[in-house]
N, C-alpha and C positions, 0 to 999 in steps of 0.2 A: 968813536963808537956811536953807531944810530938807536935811537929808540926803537921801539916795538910800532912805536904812533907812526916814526919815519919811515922805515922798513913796510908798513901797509902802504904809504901814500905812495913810494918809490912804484911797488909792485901792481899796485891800483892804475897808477898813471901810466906806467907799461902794459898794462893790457887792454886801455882803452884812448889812451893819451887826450882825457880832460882833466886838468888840474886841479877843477872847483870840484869836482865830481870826488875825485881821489881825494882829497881832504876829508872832504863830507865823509867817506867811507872811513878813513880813518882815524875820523871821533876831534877834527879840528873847528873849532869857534871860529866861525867867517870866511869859511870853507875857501870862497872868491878869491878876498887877497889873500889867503894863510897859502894857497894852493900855487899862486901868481908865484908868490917868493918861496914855496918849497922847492918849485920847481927851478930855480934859478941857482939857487941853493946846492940842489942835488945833479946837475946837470950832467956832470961825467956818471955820477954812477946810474941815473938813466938811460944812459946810451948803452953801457954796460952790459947793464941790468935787457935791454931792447936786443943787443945782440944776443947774447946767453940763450934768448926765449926763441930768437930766431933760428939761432943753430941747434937750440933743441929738437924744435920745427923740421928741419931741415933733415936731422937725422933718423927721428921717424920716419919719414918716409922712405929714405932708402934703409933703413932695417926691418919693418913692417910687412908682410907678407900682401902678396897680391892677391886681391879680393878675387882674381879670377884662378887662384891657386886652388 
């Protein structure tokens, strides 16, 4: 089970993929390496968590109505 702290840094670093950043965002002391080893850490369920967003992605668009409709 992940924390609420991990579940932000996971989701943070999927949508911009900087580690130090995603930390930072989710309230870690030393964002740099706390973010280095989250990342190492969490690594499958980044890719995961990366594809899910993708194929999200991806289904909007073909379900979405055409601007020129």
């Amino acid at each position: 089970m992940r924390t609420a702290k991990q579940e932000t840094f996971i989701e943070q670093y999927c949508l911009h993929g900087n580690a130090a950043k995603a930390a930072a965002t989710a309230g870690y002391a030393h964002p740099k390496q706390r973010g280095h080893e989250l990342k190492n850490q969490f690594e499958t369920q980044i890719e995961e968590r990366t594809k899910k967003m993708i194929m999200d992605c991806v289904c909007l668009l073909y379900t979405s109505p055409s601007p020129r409709d």
